[in-house]
N, CA, C and O of each residue as an XYZ file, in Angstrom:
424
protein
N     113.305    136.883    147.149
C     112.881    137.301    145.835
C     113.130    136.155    144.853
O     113.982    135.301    145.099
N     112.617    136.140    144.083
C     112.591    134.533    143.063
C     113.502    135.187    141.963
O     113.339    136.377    141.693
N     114.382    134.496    141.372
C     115.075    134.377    140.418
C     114.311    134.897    139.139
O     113.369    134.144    138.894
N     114.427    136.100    138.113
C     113.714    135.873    136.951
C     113.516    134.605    136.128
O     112.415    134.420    135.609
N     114.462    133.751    135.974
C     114.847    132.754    134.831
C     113.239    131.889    135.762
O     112.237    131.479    135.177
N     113.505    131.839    137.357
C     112.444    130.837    137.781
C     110.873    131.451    137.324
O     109.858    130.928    136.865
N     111.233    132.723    137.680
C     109.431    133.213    137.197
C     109.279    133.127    135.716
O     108.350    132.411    135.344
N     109.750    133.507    135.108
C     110.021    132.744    133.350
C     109.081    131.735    132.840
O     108.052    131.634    132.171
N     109.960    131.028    133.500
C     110.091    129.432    133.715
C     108.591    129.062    133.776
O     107.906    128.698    132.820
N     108.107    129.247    135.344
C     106.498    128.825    135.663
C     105.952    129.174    134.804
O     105.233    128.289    134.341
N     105.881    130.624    133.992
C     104.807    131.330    133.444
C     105.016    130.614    132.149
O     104.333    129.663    131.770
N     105.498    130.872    131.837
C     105.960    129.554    130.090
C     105.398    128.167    130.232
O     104.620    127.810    129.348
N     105.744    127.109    131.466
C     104.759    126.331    131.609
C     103.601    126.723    131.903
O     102.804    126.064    131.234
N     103.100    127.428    132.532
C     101.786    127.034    132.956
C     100.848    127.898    131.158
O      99.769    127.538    130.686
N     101.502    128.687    130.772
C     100.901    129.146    129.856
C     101.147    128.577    128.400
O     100.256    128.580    127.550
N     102.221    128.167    128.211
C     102.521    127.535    127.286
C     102.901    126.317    126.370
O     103.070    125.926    125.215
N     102.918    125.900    128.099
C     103.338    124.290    127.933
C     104.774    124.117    127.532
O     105.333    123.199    126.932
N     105.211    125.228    128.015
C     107.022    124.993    127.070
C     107.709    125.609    128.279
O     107.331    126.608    128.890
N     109.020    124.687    128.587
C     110.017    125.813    129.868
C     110.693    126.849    128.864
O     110.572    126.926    127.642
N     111.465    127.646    129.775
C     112.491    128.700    128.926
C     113.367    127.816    129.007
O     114.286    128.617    129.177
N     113.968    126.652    129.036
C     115.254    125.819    128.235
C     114.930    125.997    126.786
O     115.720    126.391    125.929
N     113.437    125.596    126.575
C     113.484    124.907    124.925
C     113.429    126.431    124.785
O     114.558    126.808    124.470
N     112.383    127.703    124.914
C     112.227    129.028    124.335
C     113.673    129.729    124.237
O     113.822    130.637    123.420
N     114.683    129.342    125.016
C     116.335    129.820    125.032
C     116.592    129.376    123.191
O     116.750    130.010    122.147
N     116.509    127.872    123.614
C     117.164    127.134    122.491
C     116.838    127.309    121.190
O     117.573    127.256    120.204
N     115.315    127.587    121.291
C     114.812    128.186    119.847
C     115.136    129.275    119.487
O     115.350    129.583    118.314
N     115.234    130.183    120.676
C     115.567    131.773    120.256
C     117.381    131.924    119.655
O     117.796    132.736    118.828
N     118.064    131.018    120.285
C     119.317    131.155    119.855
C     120.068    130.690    118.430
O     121.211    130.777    117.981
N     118.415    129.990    117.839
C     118.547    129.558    116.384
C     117.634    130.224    115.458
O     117.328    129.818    114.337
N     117.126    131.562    116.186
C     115.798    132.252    115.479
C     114.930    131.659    115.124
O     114.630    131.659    113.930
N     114.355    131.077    115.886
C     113.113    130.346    115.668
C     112.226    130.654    116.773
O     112.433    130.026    117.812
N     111.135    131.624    116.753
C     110.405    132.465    117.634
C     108.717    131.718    117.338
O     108.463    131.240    116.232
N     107.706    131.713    118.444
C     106.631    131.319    118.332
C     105.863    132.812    117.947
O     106.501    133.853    117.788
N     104.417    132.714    117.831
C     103.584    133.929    117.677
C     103.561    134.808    118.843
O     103.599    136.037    118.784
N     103.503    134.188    119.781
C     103.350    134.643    121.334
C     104.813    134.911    122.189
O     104.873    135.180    123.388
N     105.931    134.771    121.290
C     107.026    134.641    122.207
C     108.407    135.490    121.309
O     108.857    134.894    120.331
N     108.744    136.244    121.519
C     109.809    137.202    120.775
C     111.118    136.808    121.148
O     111.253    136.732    122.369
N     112.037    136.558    120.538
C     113.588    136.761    120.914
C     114.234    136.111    119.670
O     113.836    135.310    118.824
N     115.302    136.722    119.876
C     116.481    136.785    119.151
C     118.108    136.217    120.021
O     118.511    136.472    121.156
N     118.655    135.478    119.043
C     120.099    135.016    119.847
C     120.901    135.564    118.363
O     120.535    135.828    117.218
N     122.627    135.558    119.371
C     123.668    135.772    118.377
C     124.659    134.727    118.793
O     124.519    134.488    119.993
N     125.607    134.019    118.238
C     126.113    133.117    118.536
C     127.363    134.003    119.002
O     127.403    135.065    118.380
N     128.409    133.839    119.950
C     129.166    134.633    120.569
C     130.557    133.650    120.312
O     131.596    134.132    119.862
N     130.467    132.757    120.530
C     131.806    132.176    120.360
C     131.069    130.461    120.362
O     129.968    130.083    120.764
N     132.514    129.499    119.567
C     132.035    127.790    119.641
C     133.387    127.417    119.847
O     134.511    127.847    119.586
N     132.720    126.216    120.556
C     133.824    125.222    121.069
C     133.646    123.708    120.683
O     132.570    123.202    121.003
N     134.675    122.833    119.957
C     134.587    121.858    118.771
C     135.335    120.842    120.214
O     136.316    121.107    120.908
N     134.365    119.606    120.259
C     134.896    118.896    121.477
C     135.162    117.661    119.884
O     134.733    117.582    118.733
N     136.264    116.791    120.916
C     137.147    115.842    120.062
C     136.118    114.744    119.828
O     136.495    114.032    118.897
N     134.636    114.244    120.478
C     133.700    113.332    120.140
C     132.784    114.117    118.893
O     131.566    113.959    118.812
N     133.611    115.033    117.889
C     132.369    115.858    117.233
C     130.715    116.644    117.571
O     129.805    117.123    116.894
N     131.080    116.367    119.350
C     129.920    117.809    119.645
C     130.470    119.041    119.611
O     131.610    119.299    119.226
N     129.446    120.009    120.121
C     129.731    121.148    119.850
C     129.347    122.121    121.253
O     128.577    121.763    122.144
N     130.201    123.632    121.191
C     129.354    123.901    122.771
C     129.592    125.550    121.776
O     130.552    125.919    121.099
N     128.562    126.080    122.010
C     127.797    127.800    121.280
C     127.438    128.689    122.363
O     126.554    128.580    123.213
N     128.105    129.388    122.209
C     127.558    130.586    123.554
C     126.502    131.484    122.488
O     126.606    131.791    121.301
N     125.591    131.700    123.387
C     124.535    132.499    122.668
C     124.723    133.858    123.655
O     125.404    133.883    124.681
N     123.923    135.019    123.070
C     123.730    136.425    123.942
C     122.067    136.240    123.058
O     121.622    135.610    122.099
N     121.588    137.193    124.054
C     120.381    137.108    123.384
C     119.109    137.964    124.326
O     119.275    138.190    125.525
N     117.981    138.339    123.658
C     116.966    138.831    124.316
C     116.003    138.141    123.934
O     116.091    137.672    122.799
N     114.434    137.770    124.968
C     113.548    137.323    124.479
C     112.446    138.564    125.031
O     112.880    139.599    125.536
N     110.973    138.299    124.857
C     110.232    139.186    125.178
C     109.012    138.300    125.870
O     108.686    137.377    125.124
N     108.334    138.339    126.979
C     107.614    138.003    127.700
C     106.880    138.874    128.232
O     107.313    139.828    128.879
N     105.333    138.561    127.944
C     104.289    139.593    128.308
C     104.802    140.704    127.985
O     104.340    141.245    128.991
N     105.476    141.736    127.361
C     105.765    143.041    127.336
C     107.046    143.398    128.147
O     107.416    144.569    128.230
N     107.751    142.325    128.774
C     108.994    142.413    129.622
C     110.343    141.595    128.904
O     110.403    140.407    128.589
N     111.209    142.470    128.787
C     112.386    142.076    127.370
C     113.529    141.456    128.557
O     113.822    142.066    129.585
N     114.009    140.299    128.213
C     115.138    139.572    129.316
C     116.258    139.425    128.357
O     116.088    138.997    127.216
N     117.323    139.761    128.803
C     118.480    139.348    128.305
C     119.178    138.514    128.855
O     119.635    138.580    129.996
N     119.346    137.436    127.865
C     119.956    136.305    128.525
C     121.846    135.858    127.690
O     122.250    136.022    126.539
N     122.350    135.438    128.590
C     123.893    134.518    127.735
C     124.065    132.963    128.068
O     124.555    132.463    129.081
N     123.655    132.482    127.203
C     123.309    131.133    127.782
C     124.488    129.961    126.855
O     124.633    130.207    125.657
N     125.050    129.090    127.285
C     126.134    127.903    126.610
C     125.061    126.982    126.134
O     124.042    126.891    126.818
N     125.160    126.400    125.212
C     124.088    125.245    124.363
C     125.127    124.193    123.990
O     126.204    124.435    123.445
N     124.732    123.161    124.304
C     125.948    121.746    123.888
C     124.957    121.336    122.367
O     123.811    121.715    122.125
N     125.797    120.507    121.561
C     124.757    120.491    120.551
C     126.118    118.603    120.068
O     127.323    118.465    119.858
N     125.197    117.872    120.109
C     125.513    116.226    120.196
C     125.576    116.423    118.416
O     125.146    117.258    117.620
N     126.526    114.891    118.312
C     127.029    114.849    116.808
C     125.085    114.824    115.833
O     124.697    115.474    114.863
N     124.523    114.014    116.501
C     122.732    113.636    116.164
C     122.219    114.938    116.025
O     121.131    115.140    115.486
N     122.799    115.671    116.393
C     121.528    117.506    116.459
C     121.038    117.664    117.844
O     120.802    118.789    118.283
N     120.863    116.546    118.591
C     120.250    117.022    119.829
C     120.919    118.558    120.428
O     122.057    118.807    120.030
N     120.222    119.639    121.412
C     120.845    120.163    122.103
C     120.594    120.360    123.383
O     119.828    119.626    124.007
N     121.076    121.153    123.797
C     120.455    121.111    125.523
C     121.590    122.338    125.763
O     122.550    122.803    125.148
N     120.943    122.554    126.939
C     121.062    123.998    127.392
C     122.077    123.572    128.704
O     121.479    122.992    129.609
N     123.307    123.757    128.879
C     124.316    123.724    129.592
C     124.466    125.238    130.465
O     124.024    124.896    131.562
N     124.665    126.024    130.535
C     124.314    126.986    131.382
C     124.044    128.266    130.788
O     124.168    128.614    129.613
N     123.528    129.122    132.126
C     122.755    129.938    131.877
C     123.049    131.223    132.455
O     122.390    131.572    133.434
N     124.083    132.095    131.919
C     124.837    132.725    132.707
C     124.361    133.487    132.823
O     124.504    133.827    133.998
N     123.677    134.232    132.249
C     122.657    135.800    132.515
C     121.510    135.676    132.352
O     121.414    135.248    131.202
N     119.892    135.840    133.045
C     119.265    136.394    132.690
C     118.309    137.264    133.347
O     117.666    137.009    134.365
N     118.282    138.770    132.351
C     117.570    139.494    133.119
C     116.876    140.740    132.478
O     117.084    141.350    131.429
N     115.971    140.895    133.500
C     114.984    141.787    132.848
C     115.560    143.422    132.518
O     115.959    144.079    133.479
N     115.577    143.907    131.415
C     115.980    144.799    130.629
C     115.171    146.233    130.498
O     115.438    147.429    130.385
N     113.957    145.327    130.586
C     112.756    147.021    130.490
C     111.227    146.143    130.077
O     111.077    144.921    130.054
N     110.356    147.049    129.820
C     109.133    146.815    130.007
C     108.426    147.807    129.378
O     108.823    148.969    129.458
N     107.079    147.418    128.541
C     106.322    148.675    127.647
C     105.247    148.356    128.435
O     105.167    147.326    129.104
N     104.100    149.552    128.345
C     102.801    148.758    128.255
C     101.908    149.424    127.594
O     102.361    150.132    126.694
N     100.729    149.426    127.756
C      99.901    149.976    126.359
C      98.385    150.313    127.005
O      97.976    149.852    128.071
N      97.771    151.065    126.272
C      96.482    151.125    127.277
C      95.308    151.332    125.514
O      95.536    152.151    124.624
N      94.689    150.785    125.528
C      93.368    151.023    124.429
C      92.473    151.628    125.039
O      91.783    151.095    125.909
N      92.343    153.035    124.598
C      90.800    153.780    124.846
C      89.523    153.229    123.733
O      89.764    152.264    123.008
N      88.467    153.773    123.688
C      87.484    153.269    123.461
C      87.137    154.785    122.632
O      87.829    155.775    122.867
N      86.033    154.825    121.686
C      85.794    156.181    121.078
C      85.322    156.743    122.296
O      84.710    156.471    123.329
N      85.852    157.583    121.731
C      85.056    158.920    122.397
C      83.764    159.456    121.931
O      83.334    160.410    122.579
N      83.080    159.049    120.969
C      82.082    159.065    120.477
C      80.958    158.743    121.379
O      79.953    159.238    121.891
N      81.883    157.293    121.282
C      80.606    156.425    121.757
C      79.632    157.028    123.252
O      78.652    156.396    123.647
């Protein structure tokens, strides 16, 4: 069975041109695309002695109609860079779906 984070992953590239590293990283600073839902909370930080930084996020995003909850560590360099250091949870939570009828008229 494939890992969610890996099926994620493909479907974000191949559809979006973006992995779920960067869609983690944006979501854990609320910064969401049109096509892509989630939310992070910062959970705890850790102040390293070279002035980086390490942020545990919790968080959900939403894909195609399928909600993942993820807890992911983010290192964040004195420059702003960040990057995604690990990825301790993620997983699928639930799922909607929707159906459009057509008049009944017609």
């Amino acid at each position: 069975m494939t890992d969610p984070s890996d099926a994620v992953d493909a479907y974000l590239a191949e559809r979006f041109q973006v992995g779920l590293e960067q869609v983690l990283l944006d979501a854990s600073i609320g910064h969401v695309t049109p096509t892509l839902d989630g939310t992070g909370r910062e959970r705890g930080r850790y102040a390293y002695a070279d002035r980086g930084s390490a942020f545990h996020y919790e968080g959900e995003i939403t894909v195609q109609g399928v909600a993942y909850r993820f807890r992911t560590w983010i290192f964040q360099d004195l420059d702003g860079t960040r990057i995604m250091t690990d990825l301790s949870e993620f997983a699928a939570e639930g799922w909607s779906a929707s159906i459009r009828m057509g008049d009944a008229r017609a």
